[in-house]
TIVOMI-57406 format. One record per residue: y, x, z of N, C-alpha, C in turn; residue number from 1. Coordinates in steps of 0.1 Angstrom, whole numbers, plus 2048, in hexadecimal, padded with zeros to 3 digits. Atoms other than C-alpha are relative to their C-alpha. Layout:
REM residues N
+---------+--------+------+----------+---------+-------+---------+--------+------+-----+
! n.north ! n.east ! n.up ! ca.north ! ca.east ! ca.up ! c.north ! c.east ! c.up !   n !
+---------+--------+------+----------+---------+-------+---------+--------+------+-----+
!       Y !      X !    Z !        Y !       X !     Z !       Y !      X !    Z ! NUM !
...
+---------+--------+------+----------+---------+-------+---------+--------+------+-----+
END
This chain:
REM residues 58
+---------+--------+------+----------+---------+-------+---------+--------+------+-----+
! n.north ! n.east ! n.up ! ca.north ! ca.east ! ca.up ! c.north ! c.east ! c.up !   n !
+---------+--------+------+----------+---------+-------+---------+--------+------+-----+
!     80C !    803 !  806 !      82D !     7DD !   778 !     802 !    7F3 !  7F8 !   1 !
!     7F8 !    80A !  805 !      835 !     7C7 !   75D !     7F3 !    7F6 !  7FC !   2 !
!     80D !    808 !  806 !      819 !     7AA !   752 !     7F5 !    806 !  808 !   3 !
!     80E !    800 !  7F6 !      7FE !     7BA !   76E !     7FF !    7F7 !  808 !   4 !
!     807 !    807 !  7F9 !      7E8 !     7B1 !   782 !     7F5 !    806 !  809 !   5 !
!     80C !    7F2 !  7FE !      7CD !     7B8 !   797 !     7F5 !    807 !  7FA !   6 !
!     805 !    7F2 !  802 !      7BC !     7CA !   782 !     802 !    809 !  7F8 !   7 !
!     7F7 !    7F8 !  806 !      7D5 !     7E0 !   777 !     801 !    80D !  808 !   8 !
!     803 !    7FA !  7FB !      7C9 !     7F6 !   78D !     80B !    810 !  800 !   9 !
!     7F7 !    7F4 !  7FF !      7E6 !     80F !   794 !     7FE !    805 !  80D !  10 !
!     806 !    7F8 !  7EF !      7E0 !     828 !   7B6 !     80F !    809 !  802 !  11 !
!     7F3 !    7F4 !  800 !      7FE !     839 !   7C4 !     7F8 !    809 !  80D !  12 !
!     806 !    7F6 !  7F1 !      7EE !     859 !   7DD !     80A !    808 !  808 !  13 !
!     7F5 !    7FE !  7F3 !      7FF !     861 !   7F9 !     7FA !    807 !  80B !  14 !
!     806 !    7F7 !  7FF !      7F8 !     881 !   809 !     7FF !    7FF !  80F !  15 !
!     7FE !    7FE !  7F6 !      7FB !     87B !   82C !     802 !    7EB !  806 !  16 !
!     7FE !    80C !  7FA !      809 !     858 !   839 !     80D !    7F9 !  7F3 !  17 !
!     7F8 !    80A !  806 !      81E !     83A !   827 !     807 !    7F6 !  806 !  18 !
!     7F8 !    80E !  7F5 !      837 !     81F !   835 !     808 !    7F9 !  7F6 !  19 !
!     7F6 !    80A !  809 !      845 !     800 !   822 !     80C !    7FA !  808 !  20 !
!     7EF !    802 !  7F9 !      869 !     7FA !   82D !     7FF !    7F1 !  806 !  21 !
!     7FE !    80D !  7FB !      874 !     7DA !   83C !     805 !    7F6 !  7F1 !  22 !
!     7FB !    806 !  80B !      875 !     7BE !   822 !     7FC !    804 !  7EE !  23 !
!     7FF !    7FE !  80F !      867 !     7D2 !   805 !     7F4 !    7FA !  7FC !  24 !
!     80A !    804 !  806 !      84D !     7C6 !   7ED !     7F4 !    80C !  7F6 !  25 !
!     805 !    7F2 !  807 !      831 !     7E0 !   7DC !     7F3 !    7F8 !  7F7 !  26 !
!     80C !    804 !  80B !      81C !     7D8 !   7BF !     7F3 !    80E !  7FD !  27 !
!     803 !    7F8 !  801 !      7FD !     7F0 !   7BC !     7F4 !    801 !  80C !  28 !
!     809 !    801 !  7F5 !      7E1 !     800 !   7D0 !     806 !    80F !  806 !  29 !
!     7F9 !    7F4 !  7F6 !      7EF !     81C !   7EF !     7F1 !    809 !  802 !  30 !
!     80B !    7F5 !  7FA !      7D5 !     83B !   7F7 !     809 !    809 !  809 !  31 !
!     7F8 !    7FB !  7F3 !      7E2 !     84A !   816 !     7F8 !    80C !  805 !  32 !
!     804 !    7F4 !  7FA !      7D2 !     868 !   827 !     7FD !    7FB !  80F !  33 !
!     7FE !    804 !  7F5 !      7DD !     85B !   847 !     7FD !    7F4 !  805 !  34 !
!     7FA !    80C !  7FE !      7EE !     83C !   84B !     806 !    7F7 !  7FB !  35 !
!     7F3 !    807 !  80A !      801 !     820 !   83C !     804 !    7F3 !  80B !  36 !
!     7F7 !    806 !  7F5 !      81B !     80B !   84D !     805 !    7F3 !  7F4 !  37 !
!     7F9 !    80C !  806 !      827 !     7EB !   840 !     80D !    7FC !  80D !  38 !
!     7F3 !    808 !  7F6 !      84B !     7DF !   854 !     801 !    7F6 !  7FF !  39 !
!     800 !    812 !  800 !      858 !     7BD !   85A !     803 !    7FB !  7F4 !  40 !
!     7F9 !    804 !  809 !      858 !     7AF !   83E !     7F9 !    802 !  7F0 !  41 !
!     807 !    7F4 !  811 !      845 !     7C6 !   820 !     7F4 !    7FA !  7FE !  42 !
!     809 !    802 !  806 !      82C !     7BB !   80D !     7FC !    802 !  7F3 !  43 !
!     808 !    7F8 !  808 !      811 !     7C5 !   7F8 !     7FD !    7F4 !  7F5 !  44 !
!     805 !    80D !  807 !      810 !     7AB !   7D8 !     7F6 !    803 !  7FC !  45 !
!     80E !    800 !  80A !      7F4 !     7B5 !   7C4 !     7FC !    813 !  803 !  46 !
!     805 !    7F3 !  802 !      7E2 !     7D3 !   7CF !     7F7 !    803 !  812 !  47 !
!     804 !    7FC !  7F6 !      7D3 !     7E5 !   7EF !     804 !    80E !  805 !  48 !
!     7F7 !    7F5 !  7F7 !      7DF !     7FA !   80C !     7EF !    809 !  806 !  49 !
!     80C !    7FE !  7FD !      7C2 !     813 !   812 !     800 !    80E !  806 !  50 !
!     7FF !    7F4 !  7F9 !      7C5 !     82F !   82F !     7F4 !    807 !  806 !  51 !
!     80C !    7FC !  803 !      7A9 !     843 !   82D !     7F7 !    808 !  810 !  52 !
!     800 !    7FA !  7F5 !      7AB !     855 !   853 !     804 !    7F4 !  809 !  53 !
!     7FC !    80A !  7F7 !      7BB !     83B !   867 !     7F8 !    7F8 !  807 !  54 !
!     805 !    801 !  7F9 !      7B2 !     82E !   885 !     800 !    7EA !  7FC !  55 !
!     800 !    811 !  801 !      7A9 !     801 !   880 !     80D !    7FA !  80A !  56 !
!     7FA !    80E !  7F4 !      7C0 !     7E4 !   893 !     7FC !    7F5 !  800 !  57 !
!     805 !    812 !  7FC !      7B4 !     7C4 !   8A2 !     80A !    7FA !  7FD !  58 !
+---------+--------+------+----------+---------+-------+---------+--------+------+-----+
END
């Protein structure tokens, strides 16, 4: 994403569940079905992780 931002509003849909690796970075907004997983490490710079079924965590 070159010169965005947030409101450059790009959506990646994801038909079931998502997982960001250990260490990676993701620009953008996630639609999940399921689930989405962030590992040690992953982070989300400019956007939102948004699993539409999934159960909350305290």
């Amino acid at each position: 994403m070159l010169n965005g931002g947030p409101g450059s509003a790009i959506y990646w849909e994801v038909g079931s569940s998502a997982t960001l690796g250990t260490g990676s970075t993701f620009a953008g907004n996630i639609l999940a079905d399921q689930s989405i997983t962030l590992t040690t490490g992953a982070a989300i710079l400019c956007g939102r992780a948004i699993a539409l079924h999934a159960a909350g965590r305290s």
